[in-house]
C-alpha positions as CSV (number, residue, x, y, z in Angstrom):
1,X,-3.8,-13.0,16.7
2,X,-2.9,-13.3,13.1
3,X,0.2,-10.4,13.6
4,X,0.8,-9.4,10.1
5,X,-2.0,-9.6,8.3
6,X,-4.8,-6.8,7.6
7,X,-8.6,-7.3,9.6
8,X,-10.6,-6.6,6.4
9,X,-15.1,-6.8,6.5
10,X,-16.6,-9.6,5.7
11,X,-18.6,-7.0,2.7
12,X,-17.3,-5.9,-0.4
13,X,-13.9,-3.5,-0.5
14,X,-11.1,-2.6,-2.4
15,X,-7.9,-3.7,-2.9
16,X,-5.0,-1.4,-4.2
17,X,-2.2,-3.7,-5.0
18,X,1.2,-1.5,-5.4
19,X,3.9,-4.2,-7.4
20,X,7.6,-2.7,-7.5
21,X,11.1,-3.3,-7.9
22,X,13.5,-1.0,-5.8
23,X,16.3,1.0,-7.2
24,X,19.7,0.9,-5.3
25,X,19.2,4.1,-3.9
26,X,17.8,3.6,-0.1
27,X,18.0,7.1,0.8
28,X,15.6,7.6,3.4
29,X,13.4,4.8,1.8
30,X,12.5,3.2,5.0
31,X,11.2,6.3,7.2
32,X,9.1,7.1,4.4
33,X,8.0,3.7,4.2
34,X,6.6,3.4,7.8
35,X,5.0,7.4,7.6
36,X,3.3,6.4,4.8
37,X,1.7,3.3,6.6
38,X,1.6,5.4,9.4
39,X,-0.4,8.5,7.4
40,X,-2.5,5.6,5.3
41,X,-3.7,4.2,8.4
42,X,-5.3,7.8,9.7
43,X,-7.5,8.1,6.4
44,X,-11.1,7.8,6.1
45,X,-11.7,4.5,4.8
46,X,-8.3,2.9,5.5
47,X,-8.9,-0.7,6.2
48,X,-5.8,-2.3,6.8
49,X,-2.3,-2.9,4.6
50,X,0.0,-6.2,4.2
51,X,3.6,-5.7,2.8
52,X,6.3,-7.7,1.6
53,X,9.8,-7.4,-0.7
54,X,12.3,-9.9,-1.7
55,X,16.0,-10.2,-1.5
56,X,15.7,-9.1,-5.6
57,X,13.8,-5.4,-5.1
58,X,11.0,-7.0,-6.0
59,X,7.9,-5.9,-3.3
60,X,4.1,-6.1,-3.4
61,X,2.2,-3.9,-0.9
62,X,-1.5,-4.4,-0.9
63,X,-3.7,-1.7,1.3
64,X,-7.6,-2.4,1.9
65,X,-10.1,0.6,1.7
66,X,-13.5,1.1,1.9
67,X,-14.2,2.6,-1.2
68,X,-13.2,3.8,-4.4
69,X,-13.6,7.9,-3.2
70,X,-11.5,6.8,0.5
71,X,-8.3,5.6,-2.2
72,X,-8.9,8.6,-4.1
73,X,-8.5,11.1,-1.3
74,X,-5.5,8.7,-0.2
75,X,-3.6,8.9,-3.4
76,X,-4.2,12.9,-3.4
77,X,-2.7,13.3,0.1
78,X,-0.3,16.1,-0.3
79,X,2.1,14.1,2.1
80,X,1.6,11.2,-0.3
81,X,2.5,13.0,-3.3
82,X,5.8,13.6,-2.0
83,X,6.2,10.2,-1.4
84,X,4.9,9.3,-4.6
85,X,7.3,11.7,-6.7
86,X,10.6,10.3,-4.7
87,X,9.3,7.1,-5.4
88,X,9.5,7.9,-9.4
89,X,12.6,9.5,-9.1
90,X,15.1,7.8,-6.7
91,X,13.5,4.4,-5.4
92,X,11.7,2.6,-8.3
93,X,13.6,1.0,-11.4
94,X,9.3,0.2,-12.4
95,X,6.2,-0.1,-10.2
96,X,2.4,-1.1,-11.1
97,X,-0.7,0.0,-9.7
98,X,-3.8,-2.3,-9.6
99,X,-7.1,-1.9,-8.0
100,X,-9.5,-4.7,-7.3
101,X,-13.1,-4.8,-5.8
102,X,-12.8,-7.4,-2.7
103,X,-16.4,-9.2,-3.5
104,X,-15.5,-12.1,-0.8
105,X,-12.5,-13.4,1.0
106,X,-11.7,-16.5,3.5
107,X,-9.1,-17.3,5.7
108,X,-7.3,-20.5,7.5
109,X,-6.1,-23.2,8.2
């Protein structure tokens, strides 16, 4: 119904909000992209993930867990790792990690 957008619980959850601006090197960027959704979306815990990057490199990706312990296990992923350490060397000029407790949320129109 709403294509695009992550079915969160109506309880509390987290929030891990990933804010980064690309490099010019796209060297296999995109396939490792979608596994990583992909992979993300088999882990305890995983609750949903929403995505988006401007024309400037600029991109905010914002995945929805359960719990603290379920984005722990996620950012420890062996498969992940990999991912993270091509991120720090060949796709991101800078990125920020944030993570936020979800204590209520509404939608609309």
């Amino acid at each position: 119904m709403n294509a695009g957008f992550a079915r969160t619980p109506e309880s509390a959850y987290y929030a891990v909000i990933f804010t980064s601006r690309r490099t010019g090197v796209d060297e296999g960027y995109g396939a490792v992209a979608d596994r990583m959704v992909e992979l993300a979306s088999r882990q305890k815990g995983f609750l949903g993930v929403e995505s988006v990057r401007g024309a400037d490199g600029l991109g905010i990706t914002v995945s929805y867990w359960t719990s603290l312990g379920d984005i722990a296990s996620w950012r420890a992923e062996s498969e992940h790792r990999v991912a993270q350490a091509a991120g720090r060397g060949k796709w991101y000029e800078h990125f920020e990690v944030r993570i936020a407790r979800v204590e209520r949320a509404y939608s609309g129109p």
